[in-house]
N, C-alpha and C positions, 0 to 999 in steps of 0.2 A: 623253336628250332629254326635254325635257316638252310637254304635250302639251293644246291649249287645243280641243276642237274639232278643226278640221281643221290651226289653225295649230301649229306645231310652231317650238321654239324650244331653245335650249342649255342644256343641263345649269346649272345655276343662275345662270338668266336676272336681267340688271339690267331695273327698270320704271322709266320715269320715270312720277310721281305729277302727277294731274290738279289744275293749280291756277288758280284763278281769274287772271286780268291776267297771266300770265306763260304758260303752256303754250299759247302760240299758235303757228303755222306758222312763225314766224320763228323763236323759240326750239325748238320741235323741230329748228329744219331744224341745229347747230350743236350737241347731244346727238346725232342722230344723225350725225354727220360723228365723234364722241368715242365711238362703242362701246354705245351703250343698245340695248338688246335688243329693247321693245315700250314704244311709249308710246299715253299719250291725249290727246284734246284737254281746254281746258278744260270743265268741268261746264254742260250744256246742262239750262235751265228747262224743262220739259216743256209747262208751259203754256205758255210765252213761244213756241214752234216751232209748238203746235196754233193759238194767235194768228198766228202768223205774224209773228212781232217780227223786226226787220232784225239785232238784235246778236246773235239768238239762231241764227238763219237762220246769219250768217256763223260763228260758231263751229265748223258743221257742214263748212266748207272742209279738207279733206283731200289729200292728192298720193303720187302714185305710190310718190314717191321715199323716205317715212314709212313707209310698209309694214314689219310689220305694225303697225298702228295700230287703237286701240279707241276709241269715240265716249261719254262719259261722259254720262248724263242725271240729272235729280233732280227729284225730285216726289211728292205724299200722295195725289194721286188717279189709282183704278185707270184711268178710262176716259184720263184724260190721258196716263198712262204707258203705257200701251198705244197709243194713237195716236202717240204720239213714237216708240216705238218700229219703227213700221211707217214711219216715215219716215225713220228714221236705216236702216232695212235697205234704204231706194231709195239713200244714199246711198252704200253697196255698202264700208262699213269691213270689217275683220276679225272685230271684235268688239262689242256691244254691253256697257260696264257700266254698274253703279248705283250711286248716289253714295248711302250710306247711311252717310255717316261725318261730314260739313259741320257744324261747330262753329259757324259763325256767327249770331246772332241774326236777319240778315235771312231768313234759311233757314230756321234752326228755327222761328219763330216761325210759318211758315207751314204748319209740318207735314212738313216735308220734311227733307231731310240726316239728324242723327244724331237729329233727333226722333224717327224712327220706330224707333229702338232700344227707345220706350218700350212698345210695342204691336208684338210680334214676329209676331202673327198678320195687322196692317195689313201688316207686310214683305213676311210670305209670300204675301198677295193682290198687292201690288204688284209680285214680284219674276213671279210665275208668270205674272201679266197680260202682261209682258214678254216670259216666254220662249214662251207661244202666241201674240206677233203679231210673232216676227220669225222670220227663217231661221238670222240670226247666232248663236252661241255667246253667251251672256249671263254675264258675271261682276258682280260687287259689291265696293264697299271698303265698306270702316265700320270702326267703333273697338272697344273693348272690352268697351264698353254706354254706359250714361246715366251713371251717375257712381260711386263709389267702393262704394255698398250694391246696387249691380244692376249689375255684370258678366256678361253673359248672351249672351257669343260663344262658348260652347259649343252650347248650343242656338241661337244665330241658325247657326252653321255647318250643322251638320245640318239644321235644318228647310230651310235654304235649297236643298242639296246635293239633299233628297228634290223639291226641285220644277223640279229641270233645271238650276241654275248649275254652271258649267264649271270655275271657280275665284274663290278668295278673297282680297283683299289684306285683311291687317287693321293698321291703327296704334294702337300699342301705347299709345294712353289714353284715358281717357273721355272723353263731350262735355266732363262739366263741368270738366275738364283745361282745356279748348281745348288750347294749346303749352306750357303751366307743366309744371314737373317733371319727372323722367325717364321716358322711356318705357319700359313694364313689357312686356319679349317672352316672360315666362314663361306666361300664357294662350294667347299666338301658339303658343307651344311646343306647349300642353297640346292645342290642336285639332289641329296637326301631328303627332300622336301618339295622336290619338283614331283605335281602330280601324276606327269606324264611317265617318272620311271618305276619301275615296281619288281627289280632285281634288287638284288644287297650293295651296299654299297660301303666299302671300306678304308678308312682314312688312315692315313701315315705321315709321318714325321712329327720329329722332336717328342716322341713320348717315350719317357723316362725314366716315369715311377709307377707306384701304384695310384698316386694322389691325382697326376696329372691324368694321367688313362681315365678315373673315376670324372674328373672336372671336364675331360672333351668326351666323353658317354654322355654325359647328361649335358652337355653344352651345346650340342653338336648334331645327336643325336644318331649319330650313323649305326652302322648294324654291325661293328667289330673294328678290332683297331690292328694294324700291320707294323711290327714294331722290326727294324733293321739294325742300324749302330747299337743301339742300349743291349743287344742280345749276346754282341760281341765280347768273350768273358765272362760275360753274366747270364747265363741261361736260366738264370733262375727266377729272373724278373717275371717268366710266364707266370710262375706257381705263387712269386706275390702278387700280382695284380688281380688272379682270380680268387685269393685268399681275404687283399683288400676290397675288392667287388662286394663279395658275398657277406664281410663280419664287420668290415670296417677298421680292422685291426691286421697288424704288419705282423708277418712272418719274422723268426729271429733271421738276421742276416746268415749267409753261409759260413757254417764252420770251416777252420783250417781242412779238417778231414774231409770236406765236403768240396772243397775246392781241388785239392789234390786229386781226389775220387774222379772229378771231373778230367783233371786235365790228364790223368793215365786213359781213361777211358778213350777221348778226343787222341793221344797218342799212338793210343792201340789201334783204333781205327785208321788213323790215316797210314800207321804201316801197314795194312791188311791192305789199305784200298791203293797204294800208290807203290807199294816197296819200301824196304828198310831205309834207304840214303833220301828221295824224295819223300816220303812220309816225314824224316825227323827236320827233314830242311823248311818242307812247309808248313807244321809245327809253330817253327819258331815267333812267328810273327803273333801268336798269342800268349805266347807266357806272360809278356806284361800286363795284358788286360787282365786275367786271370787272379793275377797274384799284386792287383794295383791297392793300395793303399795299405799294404806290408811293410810296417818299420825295419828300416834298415835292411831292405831285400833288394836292390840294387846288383850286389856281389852274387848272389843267388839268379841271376833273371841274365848276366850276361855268362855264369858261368852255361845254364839250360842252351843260352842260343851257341856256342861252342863247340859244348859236348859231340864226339861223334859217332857216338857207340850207345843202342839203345838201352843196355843192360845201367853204363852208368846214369843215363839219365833218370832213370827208373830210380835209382840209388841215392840220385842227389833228391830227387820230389821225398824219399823218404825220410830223407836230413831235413830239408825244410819242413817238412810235418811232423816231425819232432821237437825240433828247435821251436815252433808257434804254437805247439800243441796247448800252452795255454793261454794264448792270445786269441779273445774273438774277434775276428776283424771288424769294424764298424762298416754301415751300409756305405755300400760303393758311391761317393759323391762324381756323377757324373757328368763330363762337358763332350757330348755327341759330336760337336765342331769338331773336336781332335780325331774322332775317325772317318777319316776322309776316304769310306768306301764304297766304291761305287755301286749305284743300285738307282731304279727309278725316282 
């Protein structure tokens, strides 16, 4: 078992990775129905929450049924990260982490996400501010440094570990990577094998399959893998990879009815959690992944993003699971390059 704090979890736990516009309630709620082990919500502005911002406020919505579940924050300054903090522990998640991995220019630019790779002493004021103003277990993502000349997740691990964090997700490339290239899990390795750390340590990017997950487990050796883009659509990748873990053998890919299942599900939630007209508007942006490698579903996928009435969209997902009902769709060939969403 591993062991987070007080939470406790299975021997090499799936994470799903916090990402912006997509790891909201609705898409949690539809990972975990598919076997993910612990997720987060999206990445929460620290100043945005101490403002009291409405988008940032709602982010912080959590449910029973997510458990266990950790609250992701990000931000440069100590007093602001310490006050989010104290308000993300009224909001009573599992775990508090810290987004110390965020490629994007609206983030770095402010000093926050993987900017503060560049100043490892700012971290460790920021990370420890953290763990003295909550009760929760505090973990951190981040990447593997700033760019190709300053790889410094050796020492971010340790300095980190000495000022209270519980565990570590790292993705395996630099900011100035952002998603380009392969991700490099041999420093993931080389901290998972530093004697001096003795928290979990969890590696991320480009895993895809079951094959690959199975080849960076024993490659690698880390203690769980955090899996982002591949979830996008396919939520089911959790319930194969622990299927291929265990037997060595692949689940049948998802039936038409099983996809559908999915995305009224994912539908219904997000009208519950946002209102009818932004529920179906933010919808839309998954129907393609969901229903990707469907002959001849084009005409089907721009009629979904259209529609503006929940009844008929409901109607047409029942047209299309009819019309494929005996088409099994073949496993999702995926290129994670194409989803370009942000996450540490």
């Amino acid at each position: 078992m591993i062991k987070i704090g007080n939470i406790t979890l299975p021997d090499f736990p799936l994470l799903l990775a916090p990402m912006e516009d997509v790891s909201d309630p609705p898409f949690r709620a539809v990972c975990k129905d598919n076997g993910v082990d612990l997720m987060y919500t999206e990445f929460i502005s620290s100043e945005g929450l101490i403002r009291d911002a409405i988008k940032s406020r709602q982010k912080l919505d959590i449910f029973d049924y997510e458990k266990p579940i950790g609250i992701q924050i990000f931000g440069g300054d100590e007093e602001a990260m310490a006050m989010s903090a104290r308000i993300v522990d009224a909001v009573n998640p599992d775990l508090l982490d810290i987004n110390f991995g965020c490629p994007v220019k609206k983030v770095v630019s402010k000093g926050a996400g993987a900017a503060v790779l560049k100043d490892v002493d700012l971290m460790v004021r920021l990370t420890k501010a953290c763990v003295n103003s909550t009760t929760l277990p505090v973990t951190v993502k981040t990447r593997l440094g700033w760019d190709e000349s300053n790889k410094n997740i050796v020492e971010v691990a340790e300095r980190l570990q000495d000022v209270g964090i519980k565990a570590l997700s790292i993705h395996g490339r630099t900011r100035s990577q952002l998603y380009k290239g392969e991700a490099d899990w041999r420093l993931i390795a080389e901290v998972k094998n530093n004697p001096r750390i003795h928290m979990p340590i969890f590696g991320n990017g480009d895993i895809d399959s079951p094959e690959k997950a199975l080849e960076y487990k024993n490659r690698f050796g880390v203690d769980g893998i955090m899996i982002g883009r591949a979830a996008i659509g396919y939520p089911w990748i959790f319930n194969e990879i622990k299927y291929y873990l265990q037997t060595g053998e692949h689940l049948p890919a998802p039936t038409i009815q099983q996809r559908i299942s999915a995305i009224k599900k994912h539908l219904q939630r997000s009208i519950e959690w946002k209102g009818e007209v932004l529920g179906m508007l933010e919808m839309r942006r998954h129907y393609a992944n969901y229903l990707k490698g469907l002959p001849n579903i084009k005409d089907y996928r721009i009629r979904l993003t259209t529609l503006k009435d929940a009844e008929a969209i409901y109607n047409l997902l029942n047209e299309i699971n009819d019309v494929y009902v005996d088409i099994q769709p073949e496993k999702r060939k995926l290129n994670i390059s194409d989803l370009a969403y942000s996450c540490g």
